[in-house]
C-alpha positions in Angstrom: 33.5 -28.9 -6.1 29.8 -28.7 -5.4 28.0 -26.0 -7.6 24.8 -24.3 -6.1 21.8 -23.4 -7.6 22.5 -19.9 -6.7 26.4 -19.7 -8.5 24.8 -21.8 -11.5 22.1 -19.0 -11.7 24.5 -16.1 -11.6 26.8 -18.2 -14.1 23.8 -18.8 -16.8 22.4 -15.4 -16.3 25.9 -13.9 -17.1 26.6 -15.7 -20.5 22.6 -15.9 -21.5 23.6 -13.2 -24.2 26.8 -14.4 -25.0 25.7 -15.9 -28.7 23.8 -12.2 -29.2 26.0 -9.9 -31.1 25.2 -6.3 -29.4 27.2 -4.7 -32.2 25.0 -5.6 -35.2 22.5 -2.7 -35.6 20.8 -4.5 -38.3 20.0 -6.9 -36.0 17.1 -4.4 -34.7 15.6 -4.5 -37.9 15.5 -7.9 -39.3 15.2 -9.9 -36.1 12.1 -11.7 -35.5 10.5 -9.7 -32.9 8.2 -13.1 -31.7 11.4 -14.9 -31.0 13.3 -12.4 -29.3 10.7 -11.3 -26.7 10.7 -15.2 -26.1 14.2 -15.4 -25.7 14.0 -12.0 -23.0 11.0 -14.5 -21.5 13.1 -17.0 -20.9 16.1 -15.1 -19.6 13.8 -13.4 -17.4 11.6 -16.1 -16.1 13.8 -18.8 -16.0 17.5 -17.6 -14.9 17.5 -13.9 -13.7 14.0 -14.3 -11.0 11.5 -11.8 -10.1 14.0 -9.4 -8.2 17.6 -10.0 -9.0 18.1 -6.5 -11.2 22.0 -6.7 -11.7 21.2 -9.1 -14.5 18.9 -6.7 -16.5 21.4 -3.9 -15.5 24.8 -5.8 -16.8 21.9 -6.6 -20.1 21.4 -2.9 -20.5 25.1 -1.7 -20.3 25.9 -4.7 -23.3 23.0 -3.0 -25.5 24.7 0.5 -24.6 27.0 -0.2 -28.2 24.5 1.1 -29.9 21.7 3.9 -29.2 19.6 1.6 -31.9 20.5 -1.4 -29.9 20.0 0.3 -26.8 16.1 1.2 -27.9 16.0 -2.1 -29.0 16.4 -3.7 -25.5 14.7 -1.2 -23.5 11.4 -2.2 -26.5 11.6 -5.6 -25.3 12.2 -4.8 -21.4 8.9 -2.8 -21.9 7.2 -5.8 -23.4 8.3 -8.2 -20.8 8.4 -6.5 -17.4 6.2 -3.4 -17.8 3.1 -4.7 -19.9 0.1 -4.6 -18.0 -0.6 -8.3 -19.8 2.4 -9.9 -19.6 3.0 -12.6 -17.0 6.7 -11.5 -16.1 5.5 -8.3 -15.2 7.7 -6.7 -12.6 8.3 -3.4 -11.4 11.2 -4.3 -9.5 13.3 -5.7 -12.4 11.6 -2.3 -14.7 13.5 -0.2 -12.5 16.7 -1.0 -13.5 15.9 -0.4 -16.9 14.8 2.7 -16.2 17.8 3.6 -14.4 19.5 2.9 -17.7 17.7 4.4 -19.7 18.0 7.9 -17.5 21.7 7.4 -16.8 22.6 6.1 -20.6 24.8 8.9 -22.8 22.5 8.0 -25.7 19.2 9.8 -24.1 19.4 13.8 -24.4 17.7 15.7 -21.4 13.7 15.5 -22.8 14.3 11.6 -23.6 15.0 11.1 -20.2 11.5 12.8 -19.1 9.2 9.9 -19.7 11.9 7.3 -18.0 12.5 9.6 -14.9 8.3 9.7 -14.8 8.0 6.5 -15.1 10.6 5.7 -12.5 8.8 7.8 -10.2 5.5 5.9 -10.2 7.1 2.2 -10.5 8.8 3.3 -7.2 5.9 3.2 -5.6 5.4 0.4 -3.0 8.6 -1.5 -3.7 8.7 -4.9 -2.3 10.5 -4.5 1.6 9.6 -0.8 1.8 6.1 0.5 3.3 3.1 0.7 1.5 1.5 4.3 0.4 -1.6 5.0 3.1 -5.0 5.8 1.5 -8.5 6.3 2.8 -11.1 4.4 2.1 -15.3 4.9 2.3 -17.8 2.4 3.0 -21.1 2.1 1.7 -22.2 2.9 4.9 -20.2 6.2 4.3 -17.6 5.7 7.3 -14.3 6.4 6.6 -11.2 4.7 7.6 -7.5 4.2 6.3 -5.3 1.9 5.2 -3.0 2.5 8.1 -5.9 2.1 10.7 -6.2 -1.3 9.8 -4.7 -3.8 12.6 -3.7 -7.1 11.8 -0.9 -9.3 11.0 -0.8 -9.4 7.4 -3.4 -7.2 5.1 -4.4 -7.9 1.3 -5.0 -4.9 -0.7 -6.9 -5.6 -3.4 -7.7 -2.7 -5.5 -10.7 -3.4 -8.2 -13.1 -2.9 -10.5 -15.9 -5.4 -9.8 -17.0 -5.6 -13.1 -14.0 -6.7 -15.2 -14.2 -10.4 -15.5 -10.7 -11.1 -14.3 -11.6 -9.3 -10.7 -14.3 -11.6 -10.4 -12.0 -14.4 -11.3 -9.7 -13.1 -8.5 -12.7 -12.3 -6.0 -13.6 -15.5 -6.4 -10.3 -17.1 -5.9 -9.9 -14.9 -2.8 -13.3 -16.2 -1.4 -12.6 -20.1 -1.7 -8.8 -20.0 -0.8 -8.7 -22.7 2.8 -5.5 -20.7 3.6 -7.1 -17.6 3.7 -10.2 -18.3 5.0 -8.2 -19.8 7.9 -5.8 -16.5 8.2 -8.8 -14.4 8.4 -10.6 -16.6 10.7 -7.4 -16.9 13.0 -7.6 -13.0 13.3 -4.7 -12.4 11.6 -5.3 -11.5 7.9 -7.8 -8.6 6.6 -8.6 -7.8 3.1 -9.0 -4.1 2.2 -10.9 -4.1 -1.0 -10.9 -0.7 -2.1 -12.6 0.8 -5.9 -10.7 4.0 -7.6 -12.8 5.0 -10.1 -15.3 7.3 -9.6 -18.6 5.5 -11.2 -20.0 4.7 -7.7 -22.6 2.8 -9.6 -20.7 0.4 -10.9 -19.3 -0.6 -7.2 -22.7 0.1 -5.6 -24.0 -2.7 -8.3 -21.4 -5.4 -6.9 -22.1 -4.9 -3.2 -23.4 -8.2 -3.1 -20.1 -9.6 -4.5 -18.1 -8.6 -1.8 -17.5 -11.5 1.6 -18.9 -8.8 4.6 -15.9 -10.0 6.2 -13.8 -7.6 4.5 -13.5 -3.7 4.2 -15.1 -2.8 0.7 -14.9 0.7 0.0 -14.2 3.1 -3.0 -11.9 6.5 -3.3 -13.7 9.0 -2.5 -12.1 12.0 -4.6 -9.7 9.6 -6.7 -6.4 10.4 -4.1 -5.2 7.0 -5.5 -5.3 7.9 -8.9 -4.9 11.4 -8.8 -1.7 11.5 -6.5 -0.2 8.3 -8.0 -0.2 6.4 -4.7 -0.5 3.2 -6.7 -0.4 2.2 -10.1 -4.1 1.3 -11.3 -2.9 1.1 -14.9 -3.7 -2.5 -14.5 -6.6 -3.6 -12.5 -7.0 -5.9 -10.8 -3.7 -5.8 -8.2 -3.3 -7.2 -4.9 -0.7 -6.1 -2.5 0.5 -8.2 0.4 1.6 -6.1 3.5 2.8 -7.7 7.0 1.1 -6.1 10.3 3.8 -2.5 9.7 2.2 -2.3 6.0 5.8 -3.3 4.3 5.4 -4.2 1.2 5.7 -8.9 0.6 3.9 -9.3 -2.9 3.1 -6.0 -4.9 1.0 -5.7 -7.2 -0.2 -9.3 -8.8 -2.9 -10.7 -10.0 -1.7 -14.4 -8.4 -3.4 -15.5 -5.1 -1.5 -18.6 -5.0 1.5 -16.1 -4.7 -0.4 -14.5 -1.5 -1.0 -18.0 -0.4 2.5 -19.3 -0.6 3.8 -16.5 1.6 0.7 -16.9 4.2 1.5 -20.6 4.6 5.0 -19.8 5.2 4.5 -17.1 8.2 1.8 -20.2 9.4 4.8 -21.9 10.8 6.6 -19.0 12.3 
């Protein structure tokens, strides 16, 4: 019988653990902490994907033996999927840890207060579900919105155009062929948009900036203030499709953005 890459998948990401005993509270206090959050690396980034959450969820309910074993997993979870620096970042997969955390028997009513907060801002913009609106000003001092802005795909790209990893990214942005070609085909825009409220600072990097795309700044710090994206970690791009749903949220990988733009190229 032929075995596909989808049923081996499902088959390694259910018996990953199996060698783990969840039962051994010890375990949370003599394990080397290195090697574990490489083993959740691995089981993250090389069987489970960046959206499948019934693996963490079915990983979650095992460490529910224990509430020291419980903490233990939800530690590393927070390491590998929520960490502004960590490469296996996802909010999608977070979720169902939060989920667990709010629903487990081990958390009393005012543990589950920073998990239901949490859930509320990781929520935000999911991946297949419509992007928050914002407002944006120019340096000219025009206003416009996110919503406003007509085209068949749109990168958001919220910065801070000092940080040396949004230049890396500006740059990136500037010299990618594919979306050069998008934008020059009419159908991508970037939105560039600051949220901080040291207008200097973006007023200093005007120059930075292709004129080709909409660079503006918060004015008032809606963004920030009203939690209508997370700008824990800056830079982030978004990746919306001409109704501003959600394809790529929140990265920091323009090869990601690429991939997808290539693929609707042939549609």
């Amino acid at each position: 019988m032929h075995i596909t890459q989808e049923q081996k998948g499902a088959y390694m990401a259910e018996h990953f653990w199996d060698n783990f005993d969840f039962t051994d509270t010890l375990y949370t206090t003599k394990a080397d902490t290195t090697e574990m959050l490489r083993a959740y690396a691995t089981f993250v980034g090389s069987v489970v994907g960046p959206t499948n959450q019934e693996p963490i969820r079915k990983l979650m309910q095992r460490a529910s033996a224990s509430k020291k074993m419980f903490d233990y997993f939800a530690m590393l979870s927070d390491k590998v999927l929520h960490d502004p620096n960590s490469p296996l970042r996802s909010d999608e997969l977070y979720i169902a840890v939060l989920e667990a955390q709010i629903a487990s028997p081990h958390y009393d009513k005012y543990e589950k207060i920073a998990p239901e907060y949490e859930l509320s801002i990781v929520s935000q913009n999911r991946i297949g579900h419509k992007a928050n609106n914002f407002h944006y000003t120019t340096k000219s001092g025009s206003r416009g919105n996110l919503y406003a802005v007509k085209s068949d795909f749109v990168i958001v790209y919220i910065n801070n155009p000092g940080c040396s990893m949004c230049r890396d990214i500006t740059m990136a942005l500037k010299e990618s062929p594919t979306i050069a070609e998008m934008q020059r085909r009419g159908r991508l825009k970037i939105v560039a948009i600051y949220p901080d409220e040291n207008l200097d600072e973006w007023r200093k990097h005007l120059g930075d900036m292709p004129s080709a795309w909409i660079n503006g700044y918060d004015r008032g710090c809606h963004i920030d203030r009203e939690k209508l994206y997370n700008i824990n970690a800056i830079p982030a791009l978004y990746l919306l499709d001409k109704e501003k749903v959600v394809l790529v949220k929140d990265s920091t990988n323009v090869g990601e953005i690429e991939y997808i733009l290539q693929q609707s190229s042939h549609k």
